[in-house]
N, C-alpha and C positions, 0 to 999 in steps of 0.2 A: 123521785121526790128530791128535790133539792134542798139545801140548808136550808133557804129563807124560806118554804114551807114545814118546817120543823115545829110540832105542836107544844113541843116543850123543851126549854132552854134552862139550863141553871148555871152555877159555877161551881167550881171545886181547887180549895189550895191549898199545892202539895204540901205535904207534912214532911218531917224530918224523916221519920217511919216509912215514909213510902219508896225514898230512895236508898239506893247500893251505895260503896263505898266509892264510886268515882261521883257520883252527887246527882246521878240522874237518875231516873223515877224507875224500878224495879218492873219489871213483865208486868208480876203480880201482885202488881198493886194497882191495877187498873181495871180487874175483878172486881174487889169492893167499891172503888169510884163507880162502877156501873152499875150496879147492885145498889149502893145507894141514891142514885138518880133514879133507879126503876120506882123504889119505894119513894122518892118524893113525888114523883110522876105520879103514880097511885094515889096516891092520900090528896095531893092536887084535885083530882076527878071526883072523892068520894070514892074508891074502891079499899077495903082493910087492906092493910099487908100482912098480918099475922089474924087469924083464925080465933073465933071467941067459941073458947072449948067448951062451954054451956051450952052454945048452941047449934044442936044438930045440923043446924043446916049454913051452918060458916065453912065459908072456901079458903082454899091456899093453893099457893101457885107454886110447886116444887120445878127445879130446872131440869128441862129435860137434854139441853147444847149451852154451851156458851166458846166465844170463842173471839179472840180479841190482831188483829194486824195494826204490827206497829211500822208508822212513818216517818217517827222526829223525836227527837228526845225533848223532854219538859226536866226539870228540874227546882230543887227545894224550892218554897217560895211564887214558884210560878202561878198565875191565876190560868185556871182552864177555864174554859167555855165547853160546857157539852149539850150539845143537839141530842132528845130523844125522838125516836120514830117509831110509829104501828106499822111494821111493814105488813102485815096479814096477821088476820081473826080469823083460824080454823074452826073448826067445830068443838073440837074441845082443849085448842092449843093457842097462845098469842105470842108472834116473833116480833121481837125490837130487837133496832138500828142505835147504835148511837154512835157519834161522830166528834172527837176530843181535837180540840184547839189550842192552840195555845200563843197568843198577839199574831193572829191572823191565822198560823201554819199548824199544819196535820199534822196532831200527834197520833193521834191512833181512832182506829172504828172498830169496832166491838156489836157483837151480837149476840140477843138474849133469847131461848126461847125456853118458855112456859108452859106447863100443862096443868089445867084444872082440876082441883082437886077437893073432895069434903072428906076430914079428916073425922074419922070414927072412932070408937074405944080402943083403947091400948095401942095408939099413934097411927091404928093402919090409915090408907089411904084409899079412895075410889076415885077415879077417872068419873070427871061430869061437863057435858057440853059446857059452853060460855055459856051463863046465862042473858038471855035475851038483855036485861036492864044492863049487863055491863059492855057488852057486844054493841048495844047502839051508841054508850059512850064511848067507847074506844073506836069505833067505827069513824063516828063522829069525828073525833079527833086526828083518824089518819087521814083523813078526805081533806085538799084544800079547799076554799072557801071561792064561791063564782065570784067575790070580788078581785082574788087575788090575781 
């Protein structure tokens, strides 16, 4: 899948906080950049990102990989452009792509994956397929379009 079928685009710029002392963007700080693209992504479609602990039957998406190559340095100030991607809906797992730019050039791609999860009394956690209703959203959204 290429950028220009990327289902979801946002931006993100850089903070003071995210760079080292030579002024360029720290490894890890492109963890939370993707982390919070995942969650705007989600709340975009209609999927929670945090679990409503009332009810029995709220999901959470705990990480099960994450893992980020870098190819350009960005720096304080910089506006990024980040591509997300559904690369694959397992059966009880969803891996994204995301692809950081910055005025055209590669700064980094990063990968997320998640496993389904309903959170039960005293924070444990159970393993639960995607449910069907979020599986055809997100399904939806890594397919491109026959117009495209």
């Amino acid at each position: 899948m290429s950028d220009a079928q990327a289902r979801f685009r946002t931006q993100r710029r850089v903070e003071f906080r995210d760079t080292d002392a030579a002024g360029i963007v720290h490894f890890s700080a492109f963890f939370p950049i993707m982390e919070s693209v995942e969650h705007e992504f989600l709340r975009s479609v209609g999927i929670a990102v945090m679990p409503d602990h009332d009810n029995p039957d709220s999901l959470t998406w705990p990480r099960i990989s994450a893992a980020c190559d870098y190819h350009g340095p960005a720096r304080f100030e910089d506006l990024l452009d980040v591509s997300l991607f559904v690369d694959k809906v397992g059966t009880s797992s969803i891996h994204y792509r995301q692809s950081i730019e910055c005025a055209g050039r590669k700064i980094a791609t990063g990968q997320i994956s998640v496993v389904c999860c309903q959170l039960v009394a005293v924070g444990r956690l159970i393993k639960m397929p995607v449910p069907d209703s979020i599986r055809c959203v997100l399904l939806k959204i890594s397919q491109p379009d026959a117009s495209e």
